[in-house]
C-alpha positions as CSV (number, residue, x, y, z in Angstrom):
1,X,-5.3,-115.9,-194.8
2,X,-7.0,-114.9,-191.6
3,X,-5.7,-115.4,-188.6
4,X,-3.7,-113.0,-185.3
5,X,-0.3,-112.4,-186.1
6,X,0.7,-115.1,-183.7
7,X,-1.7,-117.2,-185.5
8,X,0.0,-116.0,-189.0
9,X,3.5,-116.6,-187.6
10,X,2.7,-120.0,-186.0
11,X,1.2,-121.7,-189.6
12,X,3.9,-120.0,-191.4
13,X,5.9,-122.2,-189.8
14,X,4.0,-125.3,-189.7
15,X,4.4,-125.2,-193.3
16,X,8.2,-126.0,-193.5
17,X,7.7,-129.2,-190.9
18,X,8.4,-131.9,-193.6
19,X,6.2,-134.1,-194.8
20,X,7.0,-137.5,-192.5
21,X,8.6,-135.4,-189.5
22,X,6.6,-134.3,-186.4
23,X,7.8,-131.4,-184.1
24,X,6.3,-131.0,-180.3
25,X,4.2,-127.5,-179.9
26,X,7.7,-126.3,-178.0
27,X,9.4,-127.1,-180.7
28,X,7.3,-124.4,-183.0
29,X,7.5,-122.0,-180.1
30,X,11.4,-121.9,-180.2
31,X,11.1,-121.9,-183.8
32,X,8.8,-118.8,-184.1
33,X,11.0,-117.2,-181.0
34,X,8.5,-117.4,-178.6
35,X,10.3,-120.1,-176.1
36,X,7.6,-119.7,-173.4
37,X,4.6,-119.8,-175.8
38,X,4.1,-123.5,-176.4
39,X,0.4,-123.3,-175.0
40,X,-0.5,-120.7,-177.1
41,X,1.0,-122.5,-180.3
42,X,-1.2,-125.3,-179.3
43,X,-3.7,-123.1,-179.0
44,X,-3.0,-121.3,-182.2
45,X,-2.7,-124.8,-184.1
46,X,-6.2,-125.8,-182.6
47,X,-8.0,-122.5,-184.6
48,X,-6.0,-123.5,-187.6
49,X,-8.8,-123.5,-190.7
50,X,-6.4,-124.6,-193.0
51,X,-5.9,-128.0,-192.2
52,X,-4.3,-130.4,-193.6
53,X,-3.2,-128.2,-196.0
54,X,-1.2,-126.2,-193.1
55,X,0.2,-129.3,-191.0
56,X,-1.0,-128.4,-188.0
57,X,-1.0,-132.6,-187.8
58,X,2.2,-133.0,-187.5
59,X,2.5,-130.9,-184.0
60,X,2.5,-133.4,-181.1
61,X,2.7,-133.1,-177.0
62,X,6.0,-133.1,-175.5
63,X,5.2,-136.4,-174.0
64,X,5.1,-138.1,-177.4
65,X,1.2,-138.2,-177.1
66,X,-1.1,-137.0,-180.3
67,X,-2.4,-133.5,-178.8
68,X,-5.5,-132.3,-180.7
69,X,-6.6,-131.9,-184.1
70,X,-9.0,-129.6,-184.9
71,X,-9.8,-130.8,-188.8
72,X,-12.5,-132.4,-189.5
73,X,-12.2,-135.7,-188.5
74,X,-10.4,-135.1,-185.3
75,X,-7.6,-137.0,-183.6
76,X,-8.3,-140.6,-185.6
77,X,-7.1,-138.1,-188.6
78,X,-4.7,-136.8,-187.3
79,X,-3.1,-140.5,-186.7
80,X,-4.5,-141.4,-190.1
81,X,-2.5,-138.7,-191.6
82,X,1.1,-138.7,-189.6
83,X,0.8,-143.1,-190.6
84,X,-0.1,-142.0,-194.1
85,X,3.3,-140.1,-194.3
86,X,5.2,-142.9,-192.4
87,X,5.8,-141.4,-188.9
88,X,5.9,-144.2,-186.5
89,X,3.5,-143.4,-183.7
């Protein structure tokens, strides 16, 4: 995989976000130990190659809205994919 080693650390842990569970982008920050970084997650989910394979889609705003997605097929995949595994947004 190639990625910073923020990048690295940040889909590491998108991986163990269950399928049918969202978490916001400070959720992953405080999860990876970087409280303050939530921006830069986002950021870090935005260059994500891997997707959907690493979830970056089920990373959300703090405000309940979608974010981005930056797989192909953009935010109306995104939604697509969090209905798909029965979150209710």
């Amino acid at each position: 995989m190639k990625g910073t080693k923020f990048q690295l650390k940040v889909w590491k842990y998108l991986k163990t976000i269950p399928k049918g569970y969202v978490k916001t982008y400070k959720d992953v920050a405080i999860g990876i130990k970087s409280p303050k970084a939530a921006r830069a997650v986002a950021n870090a989910c935005g260059k994500n190659p891997y997707a959907p394979k690493i979830p970056c889609h089920r990373v959300i705003r703090s405000d309940g809205a979608l974010g981005g997605y930056s797989g192909r097929g953009g935010i109306k995949r995104k939604l697509r994919l969090l209905r798909s595994e029965k979150v209710d947004i």
